[in-house]
N, C-alpha and C positions, 0 to 999 in steps of 0.2 A: 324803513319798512313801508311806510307809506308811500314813500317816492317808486319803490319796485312794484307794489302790490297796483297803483297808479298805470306804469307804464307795461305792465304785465296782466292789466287786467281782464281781457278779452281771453288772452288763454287759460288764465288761475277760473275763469266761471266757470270754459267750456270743460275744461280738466275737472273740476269739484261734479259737475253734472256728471261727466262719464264715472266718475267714480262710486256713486251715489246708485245713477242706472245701473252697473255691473253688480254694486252689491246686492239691487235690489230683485235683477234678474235670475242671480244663484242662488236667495232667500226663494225665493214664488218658482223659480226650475227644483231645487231641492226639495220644496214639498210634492207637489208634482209628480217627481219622481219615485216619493216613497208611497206617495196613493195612488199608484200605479202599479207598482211591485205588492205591494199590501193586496191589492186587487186581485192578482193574480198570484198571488200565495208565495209571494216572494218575501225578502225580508228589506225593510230602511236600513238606509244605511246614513254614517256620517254626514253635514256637512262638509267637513274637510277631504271625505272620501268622494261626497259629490262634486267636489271641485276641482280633483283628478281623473275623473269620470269624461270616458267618450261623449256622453250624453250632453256633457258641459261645455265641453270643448266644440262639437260641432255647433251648438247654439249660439257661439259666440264667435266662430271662425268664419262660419257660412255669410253672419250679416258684415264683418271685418271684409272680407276678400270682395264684397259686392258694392263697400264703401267707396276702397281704394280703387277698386276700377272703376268706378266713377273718375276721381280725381285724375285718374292716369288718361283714360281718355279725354276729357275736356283739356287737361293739358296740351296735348296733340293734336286736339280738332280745332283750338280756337288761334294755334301758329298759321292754320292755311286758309280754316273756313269761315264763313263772312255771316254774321244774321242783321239785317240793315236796320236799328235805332235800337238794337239791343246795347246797354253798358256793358254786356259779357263777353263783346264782340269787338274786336278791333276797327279801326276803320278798314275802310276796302282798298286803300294807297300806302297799309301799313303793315299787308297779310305776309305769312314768309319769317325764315326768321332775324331780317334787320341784317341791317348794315355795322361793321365794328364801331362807327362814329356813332351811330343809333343804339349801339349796346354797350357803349363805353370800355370797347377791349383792348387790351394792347397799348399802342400808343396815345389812343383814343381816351383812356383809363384816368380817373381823376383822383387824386392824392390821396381822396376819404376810400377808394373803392377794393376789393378785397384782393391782396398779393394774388389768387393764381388767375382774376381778369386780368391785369396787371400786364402777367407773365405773355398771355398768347398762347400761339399755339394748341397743344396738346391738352395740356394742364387749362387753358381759357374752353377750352371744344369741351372738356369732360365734368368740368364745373359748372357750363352756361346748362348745360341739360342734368347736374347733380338732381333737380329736384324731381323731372319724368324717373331718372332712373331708382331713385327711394321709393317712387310710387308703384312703379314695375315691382321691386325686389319686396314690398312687404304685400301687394295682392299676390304675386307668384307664393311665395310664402302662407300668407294665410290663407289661399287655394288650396294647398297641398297637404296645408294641417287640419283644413275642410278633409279634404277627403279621404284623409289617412283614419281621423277621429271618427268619419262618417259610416268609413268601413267598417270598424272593431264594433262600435254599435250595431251595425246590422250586423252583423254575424254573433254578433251577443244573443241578441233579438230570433235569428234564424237558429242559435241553440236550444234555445230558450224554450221554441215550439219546437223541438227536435224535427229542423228542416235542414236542410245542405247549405253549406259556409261558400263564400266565393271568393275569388282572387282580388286583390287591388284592381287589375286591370277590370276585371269582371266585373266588380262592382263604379270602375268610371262610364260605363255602357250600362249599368241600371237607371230606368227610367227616372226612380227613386231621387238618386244621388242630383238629377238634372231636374228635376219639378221643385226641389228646394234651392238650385245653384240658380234657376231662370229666373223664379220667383221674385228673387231679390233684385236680379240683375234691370228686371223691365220696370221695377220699383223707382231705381237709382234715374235710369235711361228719359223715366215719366218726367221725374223731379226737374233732373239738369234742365232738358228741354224744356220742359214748361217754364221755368221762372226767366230762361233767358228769352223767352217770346211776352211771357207776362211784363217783364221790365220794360218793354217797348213800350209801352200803353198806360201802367201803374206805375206811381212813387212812391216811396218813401223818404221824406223829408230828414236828411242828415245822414245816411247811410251809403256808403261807399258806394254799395250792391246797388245802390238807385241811381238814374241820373236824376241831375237838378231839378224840383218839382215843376219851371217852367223851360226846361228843355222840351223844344218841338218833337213828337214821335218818330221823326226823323233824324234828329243825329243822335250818331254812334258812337260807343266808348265814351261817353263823358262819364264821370262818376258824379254823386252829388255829395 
């Protein structure tokens, strides 16, 4: 147990905190939500019913979908584009994405390295990019649970004050649906950007994400 909890440890924190924040966001959303309705002469309802709740679900799809597109694009950006003494950055003689002796495919492939690099081909082409593609398929996904969740709420909301309901489509062209999907997005856009210009310049002593505290501001890709 100690041996896994050891080599496992970076993800058993970051998982124990997501767990923890989620609980703690449907605990502080579910009150929320009933001195809101309470307010306006509605009635509380369940936590368990808040947790099948529109209300619930976009609060938590909206920041999910603006994560992963984070992760999907810096994936993408940092195969071709260049930030010069950023760790985040590849060198500028190694943009692209490699050569099969550079990515170890095919023949190129070393005893330890997984059957379908191994393989080549089709099966090495669909694996070397498996991880953009999980990144695509769970922000497409949690986009579309965004805005499906995001709908049924407003049109809850548009009942509610006896006003007119709108279509899926109608409500992807509400300003609405797009000052909460933007919000997040230039949040995420800030973050990336910033830290991989900040790394240029700042250490952190021991940390992958750094380079070596006496690496010159000038070279790229080292990690420390």
């Amino acid at each position: 147990m100690r041996r896994f909890v050891k080599e496992n440890s970076l993800g058993l924190v970051f998982g124990g905190l997501f767990l923890v924040s989620l609980a703690g966001q449907a605990i502080a959303g579910h009150l929320v939500y009933n001195r809101d309705q309470l307010d306006h002469g509605g009635e509380a309802i369940s936590l368990g019913r808040y947790l099948t709740s529109s209300d619930f679900g976009q609060a938590v799809m909206e920041n999910w979908q603006s994560e992963y597109l984070q992760f999907l694009l810096f994936l993408m950006l940092t195969i071709w584009l260049y930030q010069k003494g950023s760790p985040e950055s590849k060198k500028s003689d190694e943009l692209g994405p490699e050569s099969e002796q550079e990515q170890m495919i095919g023949e190129a492939a070393k005893r330890s390295s997984p059957r379908w690099a191994k393989a080549g081909g089709w099966r090495a082409t669909l694996y070397g990019n498996s991880l953009l593609f999980l990144m695509a398929l769970i922000f497409l996904g949690s986009w579309l649970a965004q805005s499906l969740t995001g709908w049924n709420a407003y049109n809850q909301a548009q009942a509610d004050h006896h006003s007119e309901t709108i279509s899926w489509i109608g409500y992807l062209g509400n300003a609405e649906f797009w000052e909460t999907t933007l919000q997040n997005w230039q949040s995420e856009f800030l973050a990336v950007g910033s830290f991989a210009v900040f790394a240029i310049f700042l250490r952190q002593r021991g940390s992958p994400e750094s380079k070596p505290v006496g690496a010159a501001h000038t070279d790229t890709g080292l990690e420390g």
